[in-house]
N, C-alpha and C positions, 0 to 999 in steps of 0.2 A: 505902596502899591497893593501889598495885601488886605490892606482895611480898605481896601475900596467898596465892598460887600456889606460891612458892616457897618459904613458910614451913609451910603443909600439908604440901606433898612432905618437907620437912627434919621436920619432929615424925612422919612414919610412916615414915623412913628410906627412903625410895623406891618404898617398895610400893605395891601397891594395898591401898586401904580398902576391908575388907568390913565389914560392920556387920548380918550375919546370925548366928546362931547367939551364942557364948560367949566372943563377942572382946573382947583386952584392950581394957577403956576408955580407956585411953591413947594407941591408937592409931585410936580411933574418931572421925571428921570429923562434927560437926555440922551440919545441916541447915543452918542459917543460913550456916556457912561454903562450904559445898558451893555453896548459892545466887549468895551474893557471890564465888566465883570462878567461876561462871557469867559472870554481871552485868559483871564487873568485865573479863574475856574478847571481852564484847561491843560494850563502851564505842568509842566514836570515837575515834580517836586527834586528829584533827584537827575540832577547832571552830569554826565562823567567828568572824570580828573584826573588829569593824563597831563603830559609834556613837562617843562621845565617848570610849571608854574604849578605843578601839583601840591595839592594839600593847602593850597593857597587860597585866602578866603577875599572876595574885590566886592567892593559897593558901588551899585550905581547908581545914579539919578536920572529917570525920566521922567520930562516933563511932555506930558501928551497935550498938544493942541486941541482946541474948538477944532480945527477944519477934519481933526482925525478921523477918518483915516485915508482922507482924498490927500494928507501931507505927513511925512514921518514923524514920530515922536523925535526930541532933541533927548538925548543921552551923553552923561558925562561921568566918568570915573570919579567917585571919590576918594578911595584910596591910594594914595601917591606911589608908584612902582615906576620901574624901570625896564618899559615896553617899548622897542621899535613900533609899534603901532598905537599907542598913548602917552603923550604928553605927560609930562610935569603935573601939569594944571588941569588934565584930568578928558582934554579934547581926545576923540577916536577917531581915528580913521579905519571904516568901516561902512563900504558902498552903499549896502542896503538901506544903511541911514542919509545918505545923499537923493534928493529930491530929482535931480537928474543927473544922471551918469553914463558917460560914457559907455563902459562897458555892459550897457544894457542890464545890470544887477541889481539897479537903484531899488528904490519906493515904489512900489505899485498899491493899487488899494487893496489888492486881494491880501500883503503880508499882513502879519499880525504880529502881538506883542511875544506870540511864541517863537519867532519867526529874530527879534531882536535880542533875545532869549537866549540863542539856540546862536548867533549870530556873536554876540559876544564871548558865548565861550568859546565858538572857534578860534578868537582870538588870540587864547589862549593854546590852542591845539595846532591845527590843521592848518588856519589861518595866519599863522604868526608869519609874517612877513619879514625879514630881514633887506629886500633886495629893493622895496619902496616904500621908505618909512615916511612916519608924522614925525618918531622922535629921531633924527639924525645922529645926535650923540652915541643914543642906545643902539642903534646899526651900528654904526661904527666902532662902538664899543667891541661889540661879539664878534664882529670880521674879524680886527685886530691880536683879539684875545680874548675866545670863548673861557677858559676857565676864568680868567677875571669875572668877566660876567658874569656865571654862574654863580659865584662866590658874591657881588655885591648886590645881584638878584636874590640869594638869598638874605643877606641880609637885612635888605630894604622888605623886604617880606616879612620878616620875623620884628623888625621893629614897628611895623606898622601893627602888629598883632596886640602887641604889648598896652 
């Protein structure tokens, strides 16, 4: 995501992209990518780190659509943790990235990748959910017996680190 800037500049060889007139298509920058090295420009470097998951370092994979940003990017957890609200295999649940939703929080075009950014780490904070999960286990887990959880939360943390 963050060499998106300098994989633009490398496919137009340094120049500047014009995209009036009769220019080769090849070195013409897509809207969408132009956008996302806006977005991506804009992003925070630094995010707080807070709740049970502090200190905790999570990989994700977005993959941004052609249609973007009239549809959400699809975003997937790589790093395997033990989240009421992310699966095993890395799926979130997390509205903003639902294309329509219910509770009126979905995709809109106006979000941005700061916006999934910013939306993720709640997941970690604010947003963590225990009372409508993706991962049922992991609810259930912490209902039952929060310190268990805590304890194989950290652990699945710490060996994913290694």
């Amino acid at each position: 995501m963050l060499t998106l800037a300098s994989k633009l500049k490398k496919d137009d060889g340094g120049k500047t992209v014009r995209t009036t007139g009769a220019s080769d298509s090849t070195h013409r920058v897509s809207i969408r990518d132009r956008l996302l090295t806006k977005e991506v420009a804009e992003l925070e470097a630094n995010l707080p780190n807070e709740g049970y998951y502090q200190s905790g370092r999570f990989q994700f994979e977005i993959d941004v659509p052609d249609a973007y940003n009239m549809v959400p990017p699809k975003v997937r957890c790589l790093t395997r943790i033990w989240h009421p609200n992310i699966t095993e295999n890395g799926e979130i649940c997390l509205s903003l990235l639902r294309e329509h939703s219910i509770d009126g929080t979905g995709w809109a075009p106006t979000r941005t990748l700061k916006d999934v950014v910013w939306g993720l780490n709640s997941l970690f904070t604010d947003l963590l959910n225990f009372d409508d999960p993706l991962n049922i286990d992991a609810a259930e887990h912490h209902l039952r017996d929060k310190q268990s959880w805590l304890n194989l939360k950290t652990r699945l943390l710490y060996a994913r680190r290694c």
